[in-house]
N, CA and C atoms as an extended XYZ file, in Angstrom:
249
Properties=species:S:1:pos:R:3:atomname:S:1:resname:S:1:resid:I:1 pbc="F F F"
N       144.254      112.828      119.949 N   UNK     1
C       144.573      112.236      121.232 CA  UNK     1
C       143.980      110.837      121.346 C   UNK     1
N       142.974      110.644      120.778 N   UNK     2
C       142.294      109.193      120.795 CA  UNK     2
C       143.112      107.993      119.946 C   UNK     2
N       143.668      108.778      119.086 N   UNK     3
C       144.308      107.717      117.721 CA  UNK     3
C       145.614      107.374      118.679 C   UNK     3
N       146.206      108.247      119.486 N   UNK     4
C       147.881      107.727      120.635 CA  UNK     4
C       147.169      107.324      121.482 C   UNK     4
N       146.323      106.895      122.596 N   UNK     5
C       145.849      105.818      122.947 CA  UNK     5
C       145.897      104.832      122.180 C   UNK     5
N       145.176      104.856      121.285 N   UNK     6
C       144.908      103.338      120.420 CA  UNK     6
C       146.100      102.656      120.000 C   UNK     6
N       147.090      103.227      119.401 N   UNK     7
C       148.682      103.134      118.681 CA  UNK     7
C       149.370      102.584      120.344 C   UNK     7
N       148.994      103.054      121.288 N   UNK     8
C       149.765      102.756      122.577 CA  UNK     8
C       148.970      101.182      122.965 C   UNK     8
N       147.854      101.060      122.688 N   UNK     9
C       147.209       99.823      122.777 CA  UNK     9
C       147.415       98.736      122.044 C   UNK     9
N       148.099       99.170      120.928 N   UNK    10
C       148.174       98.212      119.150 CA  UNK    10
C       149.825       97.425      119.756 C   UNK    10
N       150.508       98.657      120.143 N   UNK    11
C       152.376       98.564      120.768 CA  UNK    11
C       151.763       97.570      121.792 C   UNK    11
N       151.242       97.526      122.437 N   UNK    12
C       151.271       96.662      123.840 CA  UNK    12
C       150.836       95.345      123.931 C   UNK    12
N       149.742       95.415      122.717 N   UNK    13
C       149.494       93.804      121.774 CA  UNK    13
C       150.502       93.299      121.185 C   UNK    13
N       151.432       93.866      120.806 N   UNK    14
C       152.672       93.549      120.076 CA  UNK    14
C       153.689       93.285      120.976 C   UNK    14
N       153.831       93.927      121.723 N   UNK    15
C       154.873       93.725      122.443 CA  UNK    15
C       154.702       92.445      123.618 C   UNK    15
N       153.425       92.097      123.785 N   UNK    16
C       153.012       90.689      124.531 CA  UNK    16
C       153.417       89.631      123.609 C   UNK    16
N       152.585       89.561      122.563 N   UNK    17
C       152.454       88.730      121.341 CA  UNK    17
C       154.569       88.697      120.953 C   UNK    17
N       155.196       89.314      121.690 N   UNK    18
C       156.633       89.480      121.160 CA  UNK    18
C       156.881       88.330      122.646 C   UNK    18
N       156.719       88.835      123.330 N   UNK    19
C       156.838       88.134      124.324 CA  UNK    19
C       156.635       86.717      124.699 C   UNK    19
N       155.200       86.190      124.629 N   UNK    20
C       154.899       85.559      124.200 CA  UNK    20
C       155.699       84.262      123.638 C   UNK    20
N       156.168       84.403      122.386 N   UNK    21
C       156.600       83.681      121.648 CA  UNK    21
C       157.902       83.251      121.762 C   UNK    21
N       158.459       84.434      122.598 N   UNK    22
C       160.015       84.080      123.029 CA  UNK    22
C       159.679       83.026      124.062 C   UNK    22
N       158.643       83.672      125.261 N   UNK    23
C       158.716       82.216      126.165 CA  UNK    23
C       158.336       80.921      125.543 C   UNK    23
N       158.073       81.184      124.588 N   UNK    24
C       157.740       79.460      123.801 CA  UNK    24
C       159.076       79.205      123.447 C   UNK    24
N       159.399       79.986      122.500 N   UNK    25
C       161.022       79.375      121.758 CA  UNK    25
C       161.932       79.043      123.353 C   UNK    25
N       162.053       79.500      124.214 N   UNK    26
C       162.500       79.006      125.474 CA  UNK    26
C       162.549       77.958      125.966 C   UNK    26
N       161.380       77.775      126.004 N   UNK    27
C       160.621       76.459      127.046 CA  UNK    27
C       160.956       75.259      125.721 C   UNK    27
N       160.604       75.639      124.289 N   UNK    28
C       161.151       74.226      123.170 CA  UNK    28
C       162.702       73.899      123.413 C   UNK    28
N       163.609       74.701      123.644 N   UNK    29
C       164.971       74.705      123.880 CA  UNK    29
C       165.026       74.126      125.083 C   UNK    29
N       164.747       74.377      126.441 N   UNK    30
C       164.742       73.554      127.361 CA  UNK    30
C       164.363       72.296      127.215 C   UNK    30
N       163.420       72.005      126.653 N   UNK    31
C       162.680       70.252      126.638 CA  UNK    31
C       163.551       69.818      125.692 C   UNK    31
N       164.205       70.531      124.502 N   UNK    32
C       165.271       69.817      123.445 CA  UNK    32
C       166.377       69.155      124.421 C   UNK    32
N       166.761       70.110      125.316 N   UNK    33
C       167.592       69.790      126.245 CA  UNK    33
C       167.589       68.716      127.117 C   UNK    33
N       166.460       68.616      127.650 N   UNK    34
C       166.251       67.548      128.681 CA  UNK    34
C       166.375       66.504      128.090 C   UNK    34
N       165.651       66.441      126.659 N   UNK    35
C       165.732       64.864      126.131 CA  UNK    35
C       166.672       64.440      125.788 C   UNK    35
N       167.768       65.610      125.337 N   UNK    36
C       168.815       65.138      125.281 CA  UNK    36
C       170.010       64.364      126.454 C   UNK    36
N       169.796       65.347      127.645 N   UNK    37
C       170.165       64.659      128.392 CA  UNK    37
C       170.104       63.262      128.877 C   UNK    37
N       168.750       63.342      129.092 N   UNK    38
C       167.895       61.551      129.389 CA  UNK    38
C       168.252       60.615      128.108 C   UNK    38
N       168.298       61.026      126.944 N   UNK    39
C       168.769       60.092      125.584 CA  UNK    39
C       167.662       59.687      125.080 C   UNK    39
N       166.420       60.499      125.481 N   UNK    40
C       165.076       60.176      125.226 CA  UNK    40
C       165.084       60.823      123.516 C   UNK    40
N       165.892       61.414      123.035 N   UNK    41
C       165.882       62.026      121.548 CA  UNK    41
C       166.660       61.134      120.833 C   UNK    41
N       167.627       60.557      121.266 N   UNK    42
C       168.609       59.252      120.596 CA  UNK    42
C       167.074       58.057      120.620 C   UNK    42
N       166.809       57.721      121.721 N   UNK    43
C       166.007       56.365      121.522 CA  UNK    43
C       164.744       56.773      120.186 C   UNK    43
N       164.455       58.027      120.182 N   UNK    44
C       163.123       58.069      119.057 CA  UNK    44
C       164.014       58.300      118.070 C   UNK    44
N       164.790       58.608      117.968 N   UNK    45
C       165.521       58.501      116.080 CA  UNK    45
C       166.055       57.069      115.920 C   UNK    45
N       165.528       56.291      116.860 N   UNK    46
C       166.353       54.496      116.918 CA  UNK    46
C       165.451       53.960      117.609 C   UNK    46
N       164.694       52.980      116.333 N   UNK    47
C       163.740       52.138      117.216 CA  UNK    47
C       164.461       50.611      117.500 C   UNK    47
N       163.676       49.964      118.834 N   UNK    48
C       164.153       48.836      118.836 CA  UNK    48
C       163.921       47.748      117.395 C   UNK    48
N       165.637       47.294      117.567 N   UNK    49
C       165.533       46.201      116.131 CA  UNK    49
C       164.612       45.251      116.676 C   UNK    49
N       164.562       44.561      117.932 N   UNK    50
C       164.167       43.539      118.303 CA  UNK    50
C       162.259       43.563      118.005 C   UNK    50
N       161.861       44.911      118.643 N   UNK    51
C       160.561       45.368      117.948 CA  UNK    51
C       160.080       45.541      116.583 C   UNK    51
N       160.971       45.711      115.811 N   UNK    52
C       160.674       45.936      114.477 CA  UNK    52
C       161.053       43.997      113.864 C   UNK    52
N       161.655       43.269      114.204 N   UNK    53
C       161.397       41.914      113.829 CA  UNK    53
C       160.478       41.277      114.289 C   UNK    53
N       159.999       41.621      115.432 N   UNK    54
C       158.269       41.156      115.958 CA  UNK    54
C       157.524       41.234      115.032 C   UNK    54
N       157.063       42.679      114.805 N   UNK    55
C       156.224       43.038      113.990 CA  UNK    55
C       156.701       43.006      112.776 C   UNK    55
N       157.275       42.856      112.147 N   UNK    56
C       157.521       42.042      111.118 CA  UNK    56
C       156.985       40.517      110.666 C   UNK    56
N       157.456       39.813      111.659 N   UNK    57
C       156.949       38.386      111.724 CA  UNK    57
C       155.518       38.092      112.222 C   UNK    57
N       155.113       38.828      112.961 N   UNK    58
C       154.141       38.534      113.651 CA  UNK    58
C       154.432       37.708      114.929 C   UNK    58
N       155.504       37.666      115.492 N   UNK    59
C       155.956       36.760      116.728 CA  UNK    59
C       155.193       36.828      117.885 C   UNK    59
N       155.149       38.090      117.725 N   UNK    60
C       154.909       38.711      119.313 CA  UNK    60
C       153.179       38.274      119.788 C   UNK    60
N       152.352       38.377      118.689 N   UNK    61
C       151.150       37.983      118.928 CA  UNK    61
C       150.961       36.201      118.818 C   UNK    61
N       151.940       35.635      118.312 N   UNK    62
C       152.241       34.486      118.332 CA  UNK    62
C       152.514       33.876      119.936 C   UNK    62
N       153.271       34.711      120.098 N   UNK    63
C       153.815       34.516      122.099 CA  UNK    63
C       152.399       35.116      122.962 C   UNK    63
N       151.999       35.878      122.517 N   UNK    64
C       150.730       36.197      123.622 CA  UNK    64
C       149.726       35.113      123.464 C   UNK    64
N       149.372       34.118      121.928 N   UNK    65
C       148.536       33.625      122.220 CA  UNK    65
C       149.342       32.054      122.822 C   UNK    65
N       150.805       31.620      123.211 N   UNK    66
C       150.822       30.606      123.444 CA  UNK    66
C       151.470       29.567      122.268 C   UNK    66
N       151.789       30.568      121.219 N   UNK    67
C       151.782       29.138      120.064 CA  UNK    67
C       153.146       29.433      120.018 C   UNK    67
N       153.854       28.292      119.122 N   UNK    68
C       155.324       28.028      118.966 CA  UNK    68
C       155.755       28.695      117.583 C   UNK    68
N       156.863       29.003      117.459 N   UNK    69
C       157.292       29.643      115.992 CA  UNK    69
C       156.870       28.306      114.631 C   UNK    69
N       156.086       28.872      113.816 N   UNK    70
C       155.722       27.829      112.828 CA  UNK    70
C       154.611       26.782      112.632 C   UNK    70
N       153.906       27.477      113.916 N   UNK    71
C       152.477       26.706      114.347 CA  UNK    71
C       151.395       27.603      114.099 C   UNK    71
N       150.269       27.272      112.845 N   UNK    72
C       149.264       27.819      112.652 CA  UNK    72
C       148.388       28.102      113.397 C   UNK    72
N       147.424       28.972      113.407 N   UNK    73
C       146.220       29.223      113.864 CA  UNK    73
C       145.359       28.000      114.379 C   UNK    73
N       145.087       26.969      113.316 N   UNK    74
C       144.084       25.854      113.227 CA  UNK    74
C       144.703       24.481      113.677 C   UNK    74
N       146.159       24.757      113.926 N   UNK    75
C       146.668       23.603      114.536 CA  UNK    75
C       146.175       23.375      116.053 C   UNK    75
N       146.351       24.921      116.688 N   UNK    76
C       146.080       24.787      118.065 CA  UNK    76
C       144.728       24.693      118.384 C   UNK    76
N       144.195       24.918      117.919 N   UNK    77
C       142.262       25.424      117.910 CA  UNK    77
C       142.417       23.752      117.888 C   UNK    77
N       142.767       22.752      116.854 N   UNK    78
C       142.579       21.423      117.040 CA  UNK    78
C       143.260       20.432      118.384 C   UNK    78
N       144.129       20.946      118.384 N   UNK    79
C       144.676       20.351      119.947 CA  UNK    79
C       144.219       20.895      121.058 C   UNK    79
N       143.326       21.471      121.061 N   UNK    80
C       142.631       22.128      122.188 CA  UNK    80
C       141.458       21.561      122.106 C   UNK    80
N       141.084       20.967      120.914 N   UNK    81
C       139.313       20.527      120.794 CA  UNK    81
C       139.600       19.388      120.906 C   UNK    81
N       140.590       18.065      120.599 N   UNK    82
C       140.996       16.991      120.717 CA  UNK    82
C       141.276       16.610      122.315 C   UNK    82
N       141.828       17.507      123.167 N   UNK    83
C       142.472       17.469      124.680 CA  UNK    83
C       140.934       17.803      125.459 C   UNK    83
């Protein structure tokens, strides 16, 4: 009688742990969904081109500090110490 308790306790771990996992596979299918809707799953399989030629070039930190396409580091540091 002690061992069908226990076997009824082992089933009921199992059968959560069954449970469980379905509400996960659920809830991943829903959020697949949503992003699809929003196009939030299209934009991460497609990055911006315009971002990926920044960083490529280095432009973008070029524009934050102020300098022009083709203007060094030590050019501006000198027109700033000259002015």
């Amino acid at each position: 009688m002690f061992e069908e308790g226990n076997l009824g306790h082992e089933r009921g771990k199992a059968n959560e742990k069954e449970k469980k996992e379905k509400r996960e596979e659920e809830k991943k299918g829903k959020n697949e969904a949503i992003m699809d809707m929003t196009g939030q799953a299209a934009q991460e399989r497609r990055p911006d081109p315009n971002e990926q030629i920044m960083r490529d070039t280095g432009k973008a930190s070029r524009e934050r500090r102020g300098m022009k396409d083709g203007e060094k580091k030590d050019e501006k540091k000198d027109e700033k110490k000259a002015a």
